[in-house]
Structures are given as C-alpha cells and as structure tokens.
N, C-alpha and C positions, 0 to 999 in steps of 0.2 A: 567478231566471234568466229568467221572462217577458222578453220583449224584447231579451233580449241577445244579443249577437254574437262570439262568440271563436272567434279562428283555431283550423284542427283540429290545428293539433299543442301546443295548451294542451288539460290533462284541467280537465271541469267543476268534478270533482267538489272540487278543490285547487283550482282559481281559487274555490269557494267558501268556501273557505278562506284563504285568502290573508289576509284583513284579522284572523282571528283569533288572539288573543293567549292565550289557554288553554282549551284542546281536551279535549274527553271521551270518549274511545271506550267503549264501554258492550254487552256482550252484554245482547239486548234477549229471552230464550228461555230462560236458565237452564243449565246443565251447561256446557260448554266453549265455550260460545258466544264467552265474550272469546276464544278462541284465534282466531274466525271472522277478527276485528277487527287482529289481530296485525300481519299485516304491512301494513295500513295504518299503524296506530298508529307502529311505527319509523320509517314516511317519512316521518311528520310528525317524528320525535324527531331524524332525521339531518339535517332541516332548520333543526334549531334552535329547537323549536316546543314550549312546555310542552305536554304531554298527562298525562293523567290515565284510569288505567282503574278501571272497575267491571264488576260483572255479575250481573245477578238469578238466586243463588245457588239450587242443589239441595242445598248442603251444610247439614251442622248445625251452623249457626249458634249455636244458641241457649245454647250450654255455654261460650259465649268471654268472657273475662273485662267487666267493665266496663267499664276502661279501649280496649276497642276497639270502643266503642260511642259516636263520637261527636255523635249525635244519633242520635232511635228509627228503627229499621228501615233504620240503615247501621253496618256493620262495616266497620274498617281492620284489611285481612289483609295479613302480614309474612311474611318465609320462615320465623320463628320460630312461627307463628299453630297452636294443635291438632295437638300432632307427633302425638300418637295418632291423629288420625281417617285410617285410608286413603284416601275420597275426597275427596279438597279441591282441585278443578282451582282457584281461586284462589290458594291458597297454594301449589299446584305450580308455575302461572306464576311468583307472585311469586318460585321460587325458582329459577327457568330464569333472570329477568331479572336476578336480583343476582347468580346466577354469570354473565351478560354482562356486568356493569357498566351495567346500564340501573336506572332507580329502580324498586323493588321494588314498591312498594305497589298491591294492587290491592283497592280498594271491593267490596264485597258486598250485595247486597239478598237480603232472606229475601222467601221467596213469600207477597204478600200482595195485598188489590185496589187498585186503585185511586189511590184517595185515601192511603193511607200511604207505597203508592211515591212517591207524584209528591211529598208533602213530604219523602221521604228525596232525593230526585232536589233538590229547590230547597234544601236544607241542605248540600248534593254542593257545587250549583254555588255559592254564596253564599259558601265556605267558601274554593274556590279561584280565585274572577273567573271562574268559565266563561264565554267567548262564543259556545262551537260546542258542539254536540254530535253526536255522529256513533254514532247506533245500527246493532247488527251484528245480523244474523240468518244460523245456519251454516244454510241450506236457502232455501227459495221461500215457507214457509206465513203469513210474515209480508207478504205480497202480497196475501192472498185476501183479498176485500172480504164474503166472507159468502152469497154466493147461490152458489157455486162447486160440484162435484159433491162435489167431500171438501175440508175443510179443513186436514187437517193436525194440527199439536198449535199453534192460537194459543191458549189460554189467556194466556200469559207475555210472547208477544210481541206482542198487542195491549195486554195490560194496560200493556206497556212505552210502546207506540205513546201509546195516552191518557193517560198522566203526564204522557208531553213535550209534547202536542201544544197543552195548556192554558199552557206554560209561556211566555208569548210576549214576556217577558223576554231570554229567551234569541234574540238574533238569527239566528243559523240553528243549523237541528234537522235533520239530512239519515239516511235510514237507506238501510244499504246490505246485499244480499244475497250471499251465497257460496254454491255449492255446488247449480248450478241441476240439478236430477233426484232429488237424495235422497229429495225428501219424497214420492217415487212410493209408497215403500213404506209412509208412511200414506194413501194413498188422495188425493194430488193429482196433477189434470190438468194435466201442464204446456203443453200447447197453451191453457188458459184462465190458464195464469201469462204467456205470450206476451201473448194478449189484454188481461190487467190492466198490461201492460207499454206495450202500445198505447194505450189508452185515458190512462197517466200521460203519457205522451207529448206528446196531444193536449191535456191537462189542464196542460202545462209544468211536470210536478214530476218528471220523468225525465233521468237526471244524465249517461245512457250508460252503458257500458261497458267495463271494462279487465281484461286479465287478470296474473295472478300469475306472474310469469315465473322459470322456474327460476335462470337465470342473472345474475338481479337478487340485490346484498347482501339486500335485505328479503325473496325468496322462500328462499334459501338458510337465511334466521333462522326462517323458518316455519318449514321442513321438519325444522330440529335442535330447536324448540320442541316440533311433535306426537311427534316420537322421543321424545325424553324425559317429555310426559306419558302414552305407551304404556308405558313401562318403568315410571315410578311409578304407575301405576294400571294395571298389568295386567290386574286384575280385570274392571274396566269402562273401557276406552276410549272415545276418541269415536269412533262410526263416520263422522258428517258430515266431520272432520276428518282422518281417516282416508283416506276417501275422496275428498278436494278435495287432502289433500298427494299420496294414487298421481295424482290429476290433473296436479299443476302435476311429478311425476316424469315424465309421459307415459305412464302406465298407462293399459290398456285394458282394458274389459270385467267379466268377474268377476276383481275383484280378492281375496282372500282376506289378510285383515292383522287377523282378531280371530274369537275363537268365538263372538263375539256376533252375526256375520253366519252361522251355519250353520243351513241352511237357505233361505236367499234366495239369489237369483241376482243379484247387482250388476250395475250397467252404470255401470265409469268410464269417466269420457269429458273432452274437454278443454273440453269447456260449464264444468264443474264448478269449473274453477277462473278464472271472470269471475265479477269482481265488478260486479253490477249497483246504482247509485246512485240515489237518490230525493229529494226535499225532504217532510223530513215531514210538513209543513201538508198539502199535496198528498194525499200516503197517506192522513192521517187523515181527509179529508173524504171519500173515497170509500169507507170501509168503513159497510155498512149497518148493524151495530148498536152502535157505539162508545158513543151516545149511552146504550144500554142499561147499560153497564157502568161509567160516569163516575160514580156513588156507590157503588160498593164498595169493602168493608173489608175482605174475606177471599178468598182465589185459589178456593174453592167457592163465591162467589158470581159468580166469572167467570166459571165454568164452569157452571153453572145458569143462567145469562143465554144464553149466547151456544146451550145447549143449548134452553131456550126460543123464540129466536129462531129458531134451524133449522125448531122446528116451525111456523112460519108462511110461510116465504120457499120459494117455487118455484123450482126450482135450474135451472141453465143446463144443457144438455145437451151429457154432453164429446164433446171429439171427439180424432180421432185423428191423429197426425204423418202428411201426407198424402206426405211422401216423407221 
C-alpha cells in the first residue's frame, strides 16, 4: 500500500484484495477467534470470491480420525467432525454454515510453535492456490509489539503472526483486529494499542478502519452465527464475540450475556465493533521479540520465550484516555 492512492469511498483493506483469487480467513488466537473473521469472510463469499477458513484450534484435536488429517498439524472439520466433544467452535461454525448453505469446512490447527504451524499453514495454502491470507484477532493483544505494559494472551497470535510472516510466497498477508477494549481485562493499555496503531500508520502497514454494521446481510449473519455458538456451547461462550456482537446491537456498557463475565464490569461500546486492518509484513517487523520465537516446536516454548524476553525489555509507561 506504500505509495498508493485510493479514493475514500474505496475500503483498503478489499482493494487489497481485489486481485486475489483464493482467500484464507484464519483465526490467528485460538477459541472462537474464526467467528472474529466471519463477517469478513461472507463479503468476500457474496462477492464471489473462494475463501477458505481455519483457526488455531483450543479443541481436542487429537482423537479425530486420520482420514481428517491431511497433512501434520492441520485438520478438515465437517459438521459431521467429533459429535461427542461439547466444545468445538470449529465444527459449530462449520455447522452454522452448512445450515446457511455456505461451504462448511473449516481448517484447524492444534497448538504448537512455530515452525509446525507455518508448515501446516504452507500445506493449507499449497493445497488450495492461496494468494491472500487475511489473519483475525477477536481483541487488540495481537498488536502489542512486546515492550507494552501488559500484553494480553499473544502466545497463539503471534505464533500465528511468525508462520505467516516467513511465508513470502503468499503475496499478501494482512491481519485484521475486532473487538478494540476487551483485552483491558488481561491487562492492555489501549491508549499504547492507539499508539502501536500510530506508529503502523507511519510505518504504511495500516489498512484503516471499518465498522460491522448491523444493518448490513454480512453483520445480520454474524449476529445469527454468535447466537447459535452461545446455544451450542453454553457452557463456555465466547465473551470477545459476545461482546463485539451486543456492540454492532448497539449495546452499551455492562452488558451481561454469560456467567463467565460474573464478576467483571464490561464496557461495550461501539469501538468494539471496527475492525481495524494491517499488512502483515508491517506488524511482524515491529514486534520485538518474534525473532525469539522463529524455532519453536511446542506453544511452551512460546511462552517461555516471550516470558524470558519480558524479563529484559523496559516497558512503556501507560497512560490514561485523556478525555
């Protein structure tokens, strides 16, 4: 996007799309993250536009048969995929989208470092022509370059970040976030997710941003998508999703929609549901310790790295939303 020029009523983030021919939408964090990606994903599909999803999986993978193992450290989940297991936000979507009549199938990654993601990721794309890929993160913590005051949970979504970012095959890599204030409640500043936002900016790997309009077919498909993985996963909902769908409702404040928020005081708000876009090359060069984590085999050696790293980096001092 360096140098370029497009009028403002063209979105970046689909002109950077335009030239591609099969598209990957990808939760880049684990747990319901592909739902973040969702109503992207359909504007591409209503355009006419192959897409393809996956998501680096919190499920239990490892009990699925062989035949949905088609290369190591990626599953093809079906609405038929582990009826027993109660949480399977992948095989929930998949079976939200075959009762729409959209293609069912959505990719899975098991948590691992590094280096197995990114060959299950080049096995992905190889498999289907990928020439875009478009990582989702439901929150802001996939932003933090590492000196920040709290980081959030990246473990999963920078692991994801470093698969792609080597993959330079793949002509464009863009990641986009939803869901800006959630990650308050692990301990990020989002006055220093502004700033990280400033700095991509300057850096020209910042895509803008657009919000999820209730009144749009593609927000109306969201909001009937997280209804329904609340009903089938009662137990454990998402709250990011949760929370970004009472957003694009027009919900305010403490919203109450799971017992898994009791205790905390929410604040929805209509931030929450803009999605902010990035070019991945962009992101990955500005996190400071990615380079650390580029030979890992196991999600505890991600986490032992970047918990290492903490202990040398002098953190930024946060600051406060000054109105």
């Amino acid at each position: 996007m360096s140098g370029m020029t497009l009028p403002l009523d063209t979105n970046p983030l689909f002109a950077r799309l335009d030239g591609a021919e099969s598209i990957l939408v990808a939760g880049a964090g684990g747990g319901f993250d592909i739902y973040s990606g969702l109503p992207l994903a359909l504007a591409l599909l209503h355009r006419g536009r192959r897409v393809h999803l996956a998501n680096l999986s919190f499920s239990s993978l490892a009990g699925l048969p062989a035949d949905s193992w088609p290369a190591p450290e990626l599953a093809v989940i079906t609405p038929e995929s582990a009826p027993h297991h109660a949480y399977f936000p992948e095989r929930t979507l998949a079976r939200w989208l075959h009762a729409h009549d959209y293609p069912s199938t959505v990719h899975a990654f098991p948590q691992t470092g590094v280096i197995p993601l990114r060959a299950a990721y080049r096995s992905l794309i190889e498999r289907h022509g990928i020439d875009a890929v478009v990582l989702v993160d439901g929150g802001t913590d996939i932003l933090m370059r590492g000196d920040e005051t709290g980081l959030g949970t990246p473990e999963e979504d920078l692991t994801s970040v470093a698969a792609l970012a080597a993959l330079d095959e793949v002509p464009t890599r863009l990641v986009v976030s939803v869901g800006f204030g959630v990650d308050a409640y692990h301990g990020v500043n989002h006055v220093q997710v502004l700033e990280n936002i400033a700095a991509l900016e300057r850096a020209s790997a910042y895509l803008g941003a657009f919000s999820i309009p209730r009144a749009s077919r593609e927000g109306a498909l969201y909001l009937d998508a997280v209804d329904h993985a609340q009903r089938e996963t009662a137990d454990h909902p998402s709250i990011v999703n949760g929370q970004v769908a009472a957003a694009v409702r027009g919900a305010f404040g403490d919203v109450r929609f799971t017992e898994r928020t009791r205790g905390s005081e929410l604040f929805v708000n209509p931030l929450m549901s803009l999605y902010f876009a990035f070019e991945l090359p962009g992101l990955a060069a500005r996190c400071l310790y990615l380079d650390l984590i580029e030979d890992t085999y196991l999600a505890r050696q991600v986490q032992s790295r970047i918990a290492q790293f903490r202990n040398t980096v002098t953190v930024r001092k946060p600051r406060a939303f000054p109105h």
